[in-house]
N, CA, C and O atoms as CSV, one atom per row, in Angstrom:
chain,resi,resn,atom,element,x,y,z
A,1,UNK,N,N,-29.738,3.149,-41.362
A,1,UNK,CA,C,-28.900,3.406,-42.523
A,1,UNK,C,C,-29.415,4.653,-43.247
A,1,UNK,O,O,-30.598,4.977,-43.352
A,2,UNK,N,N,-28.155,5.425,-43.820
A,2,UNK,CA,C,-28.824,6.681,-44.663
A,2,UNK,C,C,-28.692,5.963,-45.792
A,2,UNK,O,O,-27.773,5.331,-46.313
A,3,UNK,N,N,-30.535,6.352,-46.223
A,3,UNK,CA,C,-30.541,5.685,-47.661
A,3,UNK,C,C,-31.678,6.726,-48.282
A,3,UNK,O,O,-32.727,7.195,-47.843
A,4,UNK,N,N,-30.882,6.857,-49.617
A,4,UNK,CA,C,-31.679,7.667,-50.963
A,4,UNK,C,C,-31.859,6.933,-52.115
A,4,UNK,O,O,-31.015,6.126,-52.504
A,5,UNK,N,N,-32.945,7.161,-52.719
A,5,UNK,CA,C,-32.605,7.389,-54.412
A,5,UNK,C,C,-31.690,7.580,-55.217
A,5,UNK,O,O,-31.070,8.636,-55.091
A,6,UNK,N,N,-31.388,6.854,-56.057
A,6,UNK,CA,C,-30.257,7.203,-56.886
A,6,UNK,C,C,-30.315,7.890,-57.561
A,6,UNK,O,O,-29.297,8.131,-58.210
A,7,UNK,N,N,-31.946,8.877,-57.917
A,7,UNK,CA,C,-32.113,9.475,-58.488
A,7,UNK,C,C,-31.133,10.898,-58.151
A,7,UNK,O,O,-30.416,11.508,-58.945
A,8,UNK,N,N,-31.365,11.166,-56.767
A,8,UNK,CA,C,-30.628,12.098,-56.427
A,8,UNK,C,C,-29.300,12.519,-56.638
A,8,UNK,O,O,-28.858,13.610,-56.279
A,9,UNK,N,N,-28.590,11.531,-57.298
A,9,UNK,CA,C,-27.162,11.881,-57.660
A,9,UNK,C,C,-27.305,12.298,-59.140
A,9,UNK,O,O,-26.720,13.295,-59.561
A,10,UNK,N,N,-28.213,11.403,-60.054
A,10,UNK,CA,C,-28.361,12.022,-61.344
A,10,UNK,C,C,-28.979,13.803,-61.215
A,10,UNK,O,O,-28.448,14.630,-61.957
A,11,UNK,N,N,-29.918,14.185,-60.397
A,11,UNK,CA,C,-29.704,15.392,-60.442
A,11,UNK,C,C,-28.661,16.016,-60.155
A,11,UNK,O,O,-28.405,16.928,-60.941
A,12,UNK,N,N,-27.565,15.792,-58.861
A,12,UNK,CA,C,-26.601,16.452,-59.022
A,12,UNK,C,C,-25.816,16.407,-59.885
A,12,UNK,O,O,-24.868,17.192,-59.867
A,13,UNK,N,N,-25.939,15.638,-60.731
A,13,UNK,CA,C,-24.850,15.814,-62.074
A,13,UNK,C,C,-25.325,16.687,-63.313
A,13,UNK,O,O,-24.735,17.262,-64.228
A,14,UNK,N,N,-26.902,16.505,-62.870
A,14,UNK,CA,C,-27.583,17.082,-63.902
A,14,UNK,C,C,-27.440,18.629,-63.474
A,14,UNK,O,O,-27.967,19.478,-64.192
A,15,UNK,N,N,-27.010,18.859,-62.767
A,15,UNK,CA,C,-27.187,20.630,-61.882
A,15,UNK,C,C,-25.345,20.905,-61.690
A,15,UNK,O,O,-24.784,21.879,-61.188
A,16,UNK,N,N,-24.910,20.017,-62.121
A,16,UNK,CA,C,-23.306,20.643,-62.282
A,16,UNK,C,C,-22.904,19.343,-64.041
A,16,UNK,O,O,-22.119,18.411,-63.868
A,17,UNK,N,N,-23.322,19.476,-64.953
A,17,UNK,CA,C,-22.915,18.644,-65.590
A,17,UNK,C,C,-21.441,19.081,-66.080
A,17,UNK,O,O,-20.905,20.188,-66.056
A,18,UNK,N,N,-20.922,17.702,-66.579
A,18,UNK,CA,C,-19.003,17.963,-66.543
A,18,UNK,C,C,-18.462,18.910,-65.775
A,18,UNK,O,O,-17.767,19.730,-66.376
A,19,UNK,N,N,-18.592,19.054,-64.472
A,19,UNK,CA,C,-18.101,19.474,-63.120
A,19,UNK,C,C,-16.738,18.808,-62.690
A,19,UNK,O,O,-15.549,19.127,-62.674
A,20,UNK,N,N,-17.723,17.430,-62.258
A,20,UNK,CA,C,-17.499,16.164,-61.430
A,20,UNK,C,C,-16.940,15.421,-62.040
A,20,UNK,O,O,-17.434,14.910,-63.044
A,21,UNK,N,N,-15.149,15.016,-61.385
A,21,UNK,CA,C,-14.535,14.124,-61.784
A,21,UNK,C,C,-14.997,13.132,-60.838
A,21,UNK,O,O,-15.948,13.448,-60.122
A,22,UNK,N,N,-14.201,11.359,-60.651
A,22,UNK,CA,C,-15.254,10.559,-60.088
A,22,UNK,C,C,-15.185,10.893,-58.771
A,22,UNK,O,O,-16.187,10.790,-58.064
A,23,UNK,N,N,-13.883,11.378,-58.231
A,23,UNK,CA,C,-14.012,11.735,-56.964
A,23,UNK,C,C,-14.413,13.074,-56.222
A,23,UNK,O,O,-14.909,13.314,-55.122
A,24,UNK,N,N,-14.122,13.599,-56.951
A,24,UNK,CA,C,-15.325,14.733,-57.032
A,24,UNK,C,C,-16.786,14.714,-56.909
A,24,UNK,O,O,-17.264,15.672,-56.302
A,25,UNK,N,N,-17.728,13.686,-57.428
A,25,UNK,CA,C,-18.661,13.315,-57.202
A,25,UNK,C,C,-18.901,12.662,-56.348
A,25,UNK,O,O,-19.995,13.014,-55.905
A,26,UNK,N,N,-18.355,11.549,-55.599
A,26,UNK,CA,C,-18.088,10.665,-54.582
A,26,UNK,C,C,-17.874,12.128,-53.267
A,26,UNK,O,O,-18.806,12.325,-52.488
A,27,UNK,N,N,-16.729,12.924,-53.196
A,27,UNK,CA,C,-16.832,14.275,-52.438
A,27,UNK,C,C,-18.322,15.079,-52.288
A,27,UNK,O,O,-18.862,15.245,-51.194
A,28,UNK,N,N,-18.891,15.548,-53.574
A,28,UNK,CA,C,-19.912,15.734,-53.528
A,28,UNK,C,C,-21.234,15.006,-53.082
A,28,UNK,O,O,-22.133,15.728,-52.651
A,29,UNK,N,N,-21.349,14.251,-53.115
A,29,UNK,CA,C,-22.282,13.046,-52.743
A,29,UNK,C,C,-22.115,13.145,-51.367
A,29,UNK,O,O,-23.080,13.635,-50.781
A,30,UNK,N,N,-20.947,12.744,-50.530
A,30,UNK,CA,C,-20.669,12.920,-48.918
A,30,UNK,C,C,-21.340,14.190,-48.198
A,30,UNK,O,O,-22.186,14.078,-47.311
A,31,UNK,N,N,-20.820,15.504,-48.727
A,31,UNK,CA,C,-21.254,16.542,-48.746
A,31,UNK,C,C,-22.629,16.832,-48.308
A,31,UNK,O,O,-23.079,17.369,-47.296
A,32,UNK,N,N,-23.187,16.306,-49.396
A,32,UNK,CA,C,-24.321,16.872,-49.672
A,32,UNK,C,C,-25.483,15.865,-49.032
A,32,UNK,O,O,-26.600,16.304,-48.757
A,33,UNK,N,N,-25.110,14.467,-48.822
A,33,UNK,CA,C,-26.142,13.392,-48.446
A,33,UNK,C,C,-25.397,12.489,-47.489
A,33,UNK,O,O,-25.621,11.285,-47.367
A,34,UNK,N,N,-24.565,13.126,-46.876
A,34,UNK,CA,C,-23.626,12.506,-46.093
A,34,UNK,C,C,-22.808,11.277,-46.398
A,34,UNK,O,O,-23.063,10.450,-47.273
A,35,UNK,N,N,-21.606,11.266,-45.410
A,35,UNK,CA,C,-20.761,10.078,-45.784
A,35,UNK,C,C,-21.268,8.874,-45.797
A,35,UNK,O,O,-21.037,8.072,-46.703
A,36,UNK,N,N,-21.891,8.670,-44.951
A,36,UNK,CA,C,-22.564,6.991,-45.008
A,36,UNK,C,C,-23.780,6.634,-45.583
A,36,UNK,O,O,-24.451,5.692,-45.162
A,37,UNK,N,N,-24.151,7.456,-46.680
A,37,UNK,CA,C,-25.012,7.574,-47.542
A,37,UNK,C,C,-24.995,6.051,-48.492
A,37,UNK,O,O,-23.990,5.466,-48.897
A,38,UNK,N,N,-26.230,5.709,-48.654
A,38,UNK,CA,C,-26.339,4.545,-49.562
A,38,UNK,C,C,-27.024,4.894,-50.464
A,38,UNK,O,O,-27.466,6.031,-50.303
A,39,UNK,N,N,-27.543,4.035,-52.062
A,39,UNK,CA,C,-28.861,4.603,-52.487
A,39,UNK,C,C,-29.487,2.782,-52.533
A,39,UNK,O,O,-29.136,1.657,-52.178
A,40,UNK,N,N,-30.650,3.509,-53.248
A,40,UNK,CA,C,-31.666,2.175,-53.574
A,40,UNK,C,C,-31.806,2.632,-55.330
A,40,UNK,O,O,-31.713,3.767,-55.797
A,41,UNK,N,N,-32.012,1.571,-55.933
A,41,UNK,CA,C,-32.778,1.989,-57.162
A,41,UNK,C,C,-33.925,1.227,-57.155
A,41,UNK,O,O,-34.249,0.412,-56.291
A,42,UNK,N,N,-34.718,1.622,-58.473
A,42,UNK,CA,C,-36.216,0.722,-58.127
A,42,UNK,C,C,-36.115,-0.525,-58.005
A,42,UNK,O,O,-37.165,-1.161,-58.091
A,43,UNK,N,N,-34.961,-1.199,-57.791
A,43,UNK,CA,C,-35.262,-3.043,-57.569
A,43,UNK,C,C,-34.954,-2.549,-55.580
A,43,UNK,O,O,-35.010,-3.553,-54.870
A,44,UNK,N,N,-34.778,-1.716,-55.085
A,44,UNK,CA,C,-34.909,-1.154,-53.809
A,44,UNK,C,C,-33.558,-1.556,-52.971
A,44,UNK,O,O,-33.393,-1.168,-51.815
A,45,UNK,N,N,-32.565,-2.409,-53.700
A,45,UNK,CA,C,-31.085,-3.038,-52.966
A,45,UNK,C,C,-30.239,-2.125,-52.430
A,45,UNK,O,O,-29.446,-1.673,-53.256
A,46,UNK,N,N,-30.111,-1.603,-51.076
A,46,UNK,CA,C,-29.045,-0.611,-51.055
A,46,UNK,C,C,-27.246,-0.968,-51.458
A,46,UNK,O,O,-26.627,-2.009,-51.238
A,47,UNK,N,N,-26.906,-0.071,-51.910
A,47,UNK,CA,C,-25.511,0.165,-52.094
A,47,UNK,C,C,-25.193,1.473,-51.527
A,47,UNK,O,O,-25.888,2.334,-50.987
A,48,UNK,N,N,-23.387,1.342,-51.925
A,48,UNK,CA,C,-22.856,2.079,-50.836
A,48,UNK,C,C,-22.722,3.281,-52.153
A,48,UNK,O,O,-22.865,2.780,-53.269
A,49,UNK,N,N,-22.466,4.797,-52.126
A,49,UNK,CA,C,-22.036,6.258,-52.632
A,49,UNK,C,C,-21.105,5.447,-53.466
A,49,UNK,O,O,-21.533,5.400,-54.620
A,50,UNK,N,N,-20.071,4.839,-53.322
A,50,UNK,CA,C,-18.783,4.355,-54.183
A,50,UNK,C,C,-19.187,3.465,-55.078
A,50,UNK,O,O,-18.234,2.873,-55.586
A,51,UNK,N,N,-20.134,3.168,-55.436
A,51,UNK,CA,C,-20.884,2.132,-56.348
A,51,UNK,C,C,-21.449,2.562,-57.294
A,51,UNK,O,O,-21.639,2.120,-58.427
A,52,UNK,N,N,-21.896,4.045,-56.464
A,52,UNK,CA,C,-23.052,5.037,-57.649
A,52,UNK,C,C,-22.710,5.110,-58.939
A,52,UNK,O,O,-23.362,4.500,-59.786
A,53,UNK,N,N,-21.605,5.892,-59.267
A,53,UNK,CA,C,-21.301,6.031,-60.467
A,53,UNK,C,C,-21.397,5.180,-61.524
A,53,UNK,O,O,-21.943,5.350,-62.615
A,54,UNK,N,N,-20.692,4.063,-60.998
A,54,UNK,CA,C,-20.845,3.112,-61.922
A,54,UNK,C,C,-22.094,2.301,-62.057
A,54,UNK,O,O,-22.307,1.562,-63.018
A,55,UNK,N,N,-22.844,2.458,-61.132
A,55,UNK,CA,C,-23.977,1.778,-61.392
A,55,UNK,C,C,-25.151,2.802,-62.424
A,55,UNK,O,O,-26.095,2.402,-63.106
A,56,UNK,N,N,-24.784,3.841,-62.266
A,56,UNK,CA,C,-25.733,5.082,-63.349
A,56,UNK,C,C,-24.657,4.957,-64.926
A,56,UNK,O,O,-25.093,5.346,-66.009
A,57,UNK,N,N,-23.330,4.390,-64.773
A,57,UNK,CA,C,-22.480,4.164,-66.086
A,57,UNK,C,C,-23.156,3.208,-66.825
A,57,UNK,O,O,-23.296,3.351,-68.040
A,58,UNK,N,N,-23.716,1.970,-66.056
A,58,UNK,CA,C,-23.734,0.831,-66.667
A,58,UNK,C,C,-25.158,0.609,-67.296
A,58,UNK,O,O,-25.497,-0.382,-67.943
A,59,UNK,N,N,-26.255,2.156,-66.868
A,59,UNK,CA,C,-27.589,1.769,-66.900
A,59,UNK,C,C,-27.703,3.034,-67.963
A,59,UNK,O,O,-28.762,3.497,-68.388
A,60,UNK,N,N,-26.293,3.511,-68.315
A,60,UNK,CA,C,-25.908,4.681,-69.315
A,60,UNK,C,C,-27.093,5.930,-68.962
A,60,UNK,O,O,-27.778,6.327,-69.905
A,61,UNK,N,N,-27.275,6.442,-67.776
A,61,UNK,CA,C,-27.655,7.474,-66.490
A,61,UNK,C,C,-26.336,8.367,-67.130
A,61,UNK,O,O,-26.559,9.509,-67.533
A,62,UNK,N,N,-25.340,7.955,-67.184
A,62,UNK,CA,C,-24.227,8.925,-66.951
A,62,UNK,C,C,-23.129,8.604,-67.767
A,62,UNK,O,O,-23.019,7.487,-68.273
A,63,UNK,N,N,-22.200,9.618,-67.953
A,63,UNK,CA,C,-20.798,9.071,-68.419
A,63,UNK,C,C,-19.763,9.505,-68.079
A,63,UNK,O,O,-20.039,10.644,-67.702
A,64,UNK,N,N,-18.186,9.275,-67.894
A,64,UNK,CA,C,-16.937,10.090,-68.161
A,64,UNK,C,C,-16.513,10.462,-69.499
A,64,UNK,O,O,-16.219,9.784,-70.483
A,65,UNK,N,N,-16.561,11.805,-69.269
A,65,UNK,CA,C,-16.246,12.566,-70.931
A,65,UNK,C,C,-14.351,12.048,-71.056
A,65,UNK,O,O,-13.721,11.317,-70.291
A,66,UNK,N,N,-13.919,12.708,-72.209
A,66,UNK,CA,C,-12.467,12.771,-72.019
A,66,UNK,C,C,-11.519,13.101,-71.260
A,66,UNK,O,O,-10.421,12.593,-71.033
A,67,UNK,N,N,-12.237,14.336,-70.745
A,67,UNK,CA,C,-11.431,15.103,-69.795
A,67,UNK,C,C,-11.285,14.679,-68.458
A,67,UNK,O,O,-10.599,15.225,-67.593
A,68,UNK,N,N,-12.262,13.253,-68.307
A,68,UNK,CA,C,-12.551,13.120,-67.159
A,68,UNK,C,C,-13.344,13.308,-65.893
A,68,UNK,O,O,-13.205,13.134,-64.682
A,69,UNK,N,N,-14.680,13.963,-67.171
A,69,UNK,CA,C,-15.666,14.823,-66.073
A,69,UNK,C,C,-16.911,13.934,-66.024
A,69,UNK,O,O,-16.802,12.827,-66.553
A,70,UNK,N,N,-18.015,14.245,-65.493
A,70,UNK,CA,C,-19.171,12.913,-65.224
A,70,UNK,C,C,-20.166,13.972,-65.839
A,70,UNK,O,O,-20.010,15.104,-65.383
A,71,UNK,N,N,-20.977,13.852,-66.613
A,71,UNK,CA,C,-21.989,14.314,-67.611
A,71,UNK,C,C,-22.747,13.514,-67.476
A,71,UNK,O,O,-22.405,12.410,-67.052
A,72,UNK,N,N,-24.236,13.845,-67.842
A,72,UNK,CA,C,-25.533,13.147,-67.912
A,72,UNK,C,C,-25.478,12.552,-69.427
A,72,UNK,O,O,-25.188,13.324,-70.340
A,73,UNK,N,N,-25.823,10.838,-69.766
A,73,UNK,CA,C,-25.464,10.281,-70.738
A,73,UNK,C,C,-26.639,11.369,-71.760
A,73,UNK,O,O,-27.698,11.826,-71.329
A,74,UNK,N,N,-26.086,11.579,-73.139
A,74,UNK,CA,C,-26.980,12.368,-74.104
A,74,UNK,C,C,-28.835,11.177,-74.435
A,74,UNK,O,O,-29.849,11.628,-74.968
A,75,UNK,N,N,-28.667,9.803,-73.929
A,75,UNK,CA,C,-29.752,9.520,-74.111
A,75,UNK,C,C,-31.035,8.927,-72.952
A,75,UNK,O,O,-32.139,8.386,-72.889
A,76,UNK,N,N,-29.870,9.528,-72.122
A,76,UNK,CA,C,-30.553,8.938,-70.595
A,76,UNK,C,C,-31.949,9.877,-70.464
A,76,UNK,O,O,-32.223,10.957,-70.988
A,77,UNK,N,N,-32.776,8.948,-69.474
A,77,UNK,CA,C,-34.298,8.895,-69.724
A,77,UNK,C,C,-34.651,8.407,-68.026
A,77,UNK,O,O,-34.162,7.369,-67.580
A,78,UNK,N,N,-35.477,9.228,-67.253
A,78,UNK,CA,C,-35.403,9.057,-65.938
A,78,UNK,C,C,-36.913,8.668,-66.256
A,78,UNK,O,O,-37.742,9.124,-67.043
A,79,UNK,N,N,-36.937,7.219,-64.941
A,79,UNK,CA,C,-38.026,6.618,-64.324
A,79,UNK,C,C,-39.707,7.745,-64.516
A,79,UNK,O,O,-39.754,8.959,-64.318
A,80,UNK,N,N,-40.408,7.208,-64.770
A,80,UNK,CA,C,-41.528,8.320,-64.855
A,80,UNK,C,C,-41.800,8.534,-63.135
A,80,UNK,O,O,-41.763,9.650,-62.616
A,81,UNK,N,N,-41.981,7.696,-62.629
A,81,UNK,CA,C,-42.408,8.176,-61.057
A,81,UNK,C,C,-41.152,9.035,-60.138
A,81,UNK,O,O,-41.225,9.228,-58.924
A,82,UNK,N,N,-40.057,9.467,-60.985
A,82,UNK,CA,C,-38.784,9.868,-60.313
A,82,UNK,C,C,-38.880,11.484,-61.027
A,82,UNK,O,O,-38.130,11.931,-61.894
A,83,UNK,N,N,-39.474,11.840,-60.690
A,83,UNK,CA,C,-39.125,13.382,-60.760
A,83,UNK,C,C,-38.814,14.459,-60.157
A,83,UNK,O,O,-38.901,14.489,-58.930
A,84,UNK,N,N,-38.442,15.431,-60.782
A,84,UNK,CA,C,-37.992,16.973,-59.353
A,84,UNK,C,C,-39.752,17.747,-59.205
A,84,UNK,O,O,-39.945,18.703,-58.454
């Protein structure tokens, strides 16, 4: 299985912020870490690219602005052992 960090998608949002609409990011994500890309977060469970978003929404990692674009949430705070 291709499997990453979920960290890796918060940088790409963080390196195109309000770019990425959701499918746009989901496009990007394929792209860039391939289609059958999964991630892990630190409880280590893979999921599938189509999950991502919302799973960085719900841990407020991320948001949809108005327009519809995916931005890094203004109070999000990355893992200390997860860095570039």
């Amino acid at each position: 299985m291709n499997t990453t960090h979920i960290h890796e998608v918060i940088f790409l949002v963080q390196d195109n912020d309000g770019v990425f609409t959701e499918e746009g990011l989901n496009n990007a994500i394929a792209e860039k870490m391939g289609e059958d890309v999964h991630f892990v977060a630190c409880s280590g469970i893979p999921f599938p690219k189509e999950e991502a978003l919302a799973f960085l929404i719900e841990r407020d990692k991320v948001l949809v602005n108005n327009e519809g674009k995916v931005e890094v949430h203004p109070t999000m705070k990355m893992c200390d052992s997860h860095t570039r």
